[in-house]
C-alpha positions, 0 to 999 in steps of 0.5 A: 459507560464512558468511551475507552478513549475519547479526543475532545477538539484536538488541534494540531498546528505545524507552521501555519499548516493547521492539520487537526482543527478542533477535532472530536472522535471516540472508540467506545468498548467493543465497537470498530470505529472506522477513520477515513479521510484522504492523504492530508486529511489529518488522520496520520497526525489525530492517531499520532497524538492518540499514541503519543507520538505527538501532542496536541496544541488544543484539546484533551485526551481522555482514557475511561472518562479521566483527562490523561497525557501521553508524552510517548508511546510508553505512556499509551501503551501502558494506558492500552493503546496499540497501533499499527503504522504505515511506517514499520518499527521493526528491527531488520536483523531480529527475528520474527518472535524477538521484534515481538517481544521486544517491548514487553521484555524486561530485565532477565532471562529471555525464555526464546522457547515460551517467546516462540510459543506465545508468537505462534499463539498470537498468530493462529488467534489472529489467523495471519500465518508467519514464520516466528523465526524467519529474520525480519530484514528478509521479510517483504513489506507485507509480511513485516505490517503482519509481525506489526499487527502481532506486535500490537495483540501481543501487548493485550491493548483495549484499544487497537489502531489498525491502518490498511491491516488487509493490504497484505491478505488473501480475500479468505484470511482477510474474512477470517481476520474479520472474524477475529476482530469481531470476537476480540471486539465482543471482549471489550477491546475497541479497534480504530481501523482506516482503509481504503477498501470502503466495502471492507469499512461497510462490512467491519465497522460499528461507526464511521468518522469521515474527515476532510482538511483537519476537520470532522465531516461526518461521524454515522453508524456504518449499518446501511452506510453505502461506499459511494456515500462514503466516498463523497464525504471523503472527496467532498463532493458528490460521487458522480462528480469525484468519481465519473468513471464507474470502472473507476469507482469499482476501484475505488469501492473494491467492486470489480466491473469490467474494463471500458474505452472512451467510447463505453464499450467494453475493453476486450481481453486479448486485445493486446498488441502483437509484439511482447513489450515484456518476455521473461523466459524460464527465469529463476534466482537463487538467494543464500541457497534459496530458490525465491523465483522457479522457472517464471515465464510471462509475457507482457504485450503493449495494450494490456495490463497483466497483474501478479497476484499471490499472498505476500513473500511468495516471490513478487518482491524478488521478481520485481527486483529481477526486472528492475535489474538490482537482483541479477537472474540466476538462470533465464532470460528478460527481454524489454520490447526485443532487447536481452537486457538479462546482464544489463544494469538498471540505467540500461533497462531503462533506455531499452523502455522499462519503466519501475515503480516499487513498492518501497516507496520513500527508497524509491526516492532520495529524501533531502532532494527537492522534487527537481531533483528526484524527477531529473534524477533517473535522466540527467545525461538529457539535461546535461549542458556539454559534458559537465554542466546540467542545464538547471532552465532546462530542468525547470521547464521539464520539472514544471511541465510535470508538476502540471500534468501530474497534479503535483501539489508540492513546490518544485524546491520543497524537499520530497520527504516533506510531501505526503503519500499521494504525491510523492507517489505521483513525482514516481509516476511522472518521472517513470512515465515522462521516459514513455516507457514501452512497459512499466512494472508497477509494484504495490502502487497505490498501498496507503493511499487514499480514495483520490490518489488511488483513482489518480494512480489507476487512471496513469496505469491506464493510460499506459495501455491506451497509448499501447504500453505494457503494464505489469501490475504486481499488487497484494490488493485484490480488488485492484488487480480485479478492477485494473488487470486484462489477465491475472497470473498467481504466484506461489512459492515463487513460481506463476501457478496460474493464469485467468483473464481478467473478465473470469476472475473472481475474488474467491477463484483468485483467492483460492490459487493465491492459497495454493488451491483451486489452481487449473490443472 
């Protein structure tokens, strides 16, 4: 039986950059094949042309063993070809069961009843629990990739692309997603699925595609395929090389160990500073007569990294909008090492030593700007040369200085849209960390990034706490907050339902409290 959908040496050129060189990969009926490959590596462009989002230079498309083309994502969906993408397609005002529908509506009457009913079906099949009428704009980043993931089974495709589709779950409803691959894949369909979690890969997949600048590296049955192995084909060395660090490659392969210094001794819980960097007392926010946060108290200490965990759209996003002072508290106070920052605007959160990286990655930033410009832009008034004048030498130095010591591989004049992924979350991280903040509130920071660009990340984080800055770390990655966090909280329906140490915490105690279960008494 020929493969539901087979790329035969598929190049794809942009200038004299060559991100796709002669590339072969296949996704037979029923069978998970899994893309892996670090940010650059081509993945993004070779799914790109499966959903004809973008044409080959070189090469053929082939559909059940006939020679086909897609000139749109049209023509791929029509041919069975669903894919789920980093970069949302949603319509903000529309409802959840409207963007569902959108792309199978045709002329005539909408049936809003049926539409609502076919949403919640699709949803309890895929076991991934959304409201069908909530308004997409009010959504969080994790609950609109799920209305994107219904989009796609929605279409009843053969073929379904999926990118990261367990960012945003709990460690439960992740294996029940599991489950529902599994029983979609004994019905014929194929699944592409990319994700940097390479245990989760080792659990689902049927076959493993690595590869490395364009080119196919590897393509292995996944049975008896161990993660690190995986790794090394995806950094192109062997782990010990890439990955020294084992608290590191816990990260990395999504098996958390626990913390260790230099030295290699163990990095006790507790040891955090005697000052709070971080204090938010009985804070609450009310938004168009909802409460999203109920009385949040958490403190943060200099020398340790307190992570927030909860289930998307449980009030992480408002929280971080709170601290980062683009939302004001409704009631309650914030304090930044000993100073009431409650009414102040964000400049001022800044200067008393809080350092922000959000979720929203490309909104963190100023697209068309160069990367100079988006690292200085946070900062202007200390590069300024008398009162309206900015000393651009200056500028460049302080650019070039962290391009350096942030592993920056992008020209300091190239506009930061142009970057990928990995670096423009590094250009972030050099601009939040160059202030030496006493706290920073990282939100969702490594989502979408590949092996070594997460391993970068965890390294800065934890470099923070080593220096004795605080780190609040709010992520939908599990294992991340297990690797990375001294102490877990969890939230749930916008109130801090539960506390543990980073050392006691295991995916299924977290997972059960992030469920609204399972929360000590």
């Amino acid at each position: 039986m020929a493969p539901t959908v087979e790329l035969r040496r598929i190049t794809k050129r942009f200038g004299t950059v060559v991100a796709n060189d002669g590339l072969d990969f296949s996704v037979e009926p029923g069978e998970v094949h899994a893309l892996l490959g670090e940010n650059g590596a081509g993945k993004s462009t070779l799914t790109r042309i499966l959903y004809g989002l973008s044409q080959p230079d070189d090469g053929e498309l082939l559909v059940d063993g006939t020679s086909v083309r897609f000139s749109s994502p049209k023509d791929a969906m029509a041919a069975g070809i669903g894919m789920v993408t980093q970069e949302f397609s949603l319509v903000a005002p529309m409802t959840v069961t409207e963007n569902v529908m959108l792309s199978t509506l045709g002329f005539g009457r909408f049936d809003r009843v049926a539409a609502r009913s076919r949403v919640v079906e699709v949803a309890t099949r895929v076991g991934i629990a959304v409201d069908p009428d909530a308004r997409v704009g009010d959504l969080s980043v994790g609950e609109r990739q799920r209305v994107e993931i219904l989009k796609a089974l929605n279409r009843e495709c053969r073929v379904l692309v999926l990118d990261e589709p367990t960012a945003v779950l709990v460690p439960q409803d992740a294996d029940a997603l599991f489950d529902t691959i599994r029983a979609l894949t004994a019905d014929g369909l194929g699944v592409v699925f990319i994700s940097h979690k390479l245990h989760e890969v080792t659990a689902i997949a049927d076959r493993v595609t690595v590869i490395r600048r364009g080119r196919n590296v590897a393509t292995r049955p996944a049975a008896g395929l161990e993660p690190r192995a995986i790794a090394a084909l995806m950094v192109g060395a062997e782990v010990g090389d890439a990955i020294d660090d084992e608290v590191e490659l816990a990260a990395v392969l999504g098996a958390p160990l626990p913390h260790r210094d230099d030295a290699g001794a163990d990095h006790p819980t507790g040891a955090a500073g005697p000052e709070p960097v971080l204090d938010l007392v009985d804070v609450g926010l009310d938004s168009d007569g909802v409460t999203r946060l109920d009385g949040v108290a958490l403190r943060v200490h200099g020398g340790e990294i307190v992570g927030v965990a909860g289930v998307s759209g449980n009030g992480q996003t408002e929280l971080v909008q709170v601290l980062s002072g683009t939302a004001p508290a409704t009631r309650g106070r914030v304090i930044v090492a000993g100073r009431d920052v409650t009414a102040a605007d964000p400049l001022a959160r800044l200067a008393a030593g809080l350092g922000r990286i959000t979720e929203d990655r490309k909104g963190s930033v100023v697209p068309d700007l160069t990367v100079e410009q988006n690292l200085v832009l946070e900062d202007l008034d200390s590069f300024r040369r008398g009162r309206w004048f900015v000393d651009r030498r200056r500028v460049r130095e302080h650019t070039r200085a962290l391009i350096e010591q942030f592993d920056i591989r992008a020209d300091a004049t190239a506009p930061v849209r142009t970057l990928s992924g990995g670096n423009m979350q590094k250009v972030l991280l050099a601009r939040a960390l160059a202030r030496q903040p006493k706290v920073l509130v990282a939100s969702q920071p490594t989502r979408g990034l590949d092996v070594g660009a997460c391993e970068y990340v965890h390294g800065q984080l934890r470099s923070v706490r080593d220096r004795g800055g605080g780190v609040l770390l709010i992520s939908e990655d599990l294992d991340e907050l297990l690797a990375l966090a001294d102490r877990i909280v969890v939230m749930v329906g916008g109130r801090i339902v539960g506390e543990t140490s980073g050392a006691d915490a295991t995916p299924e105690s977290v997972g059960l409290m992030m469920t609204g279960a399972g929360v000590p008494a």
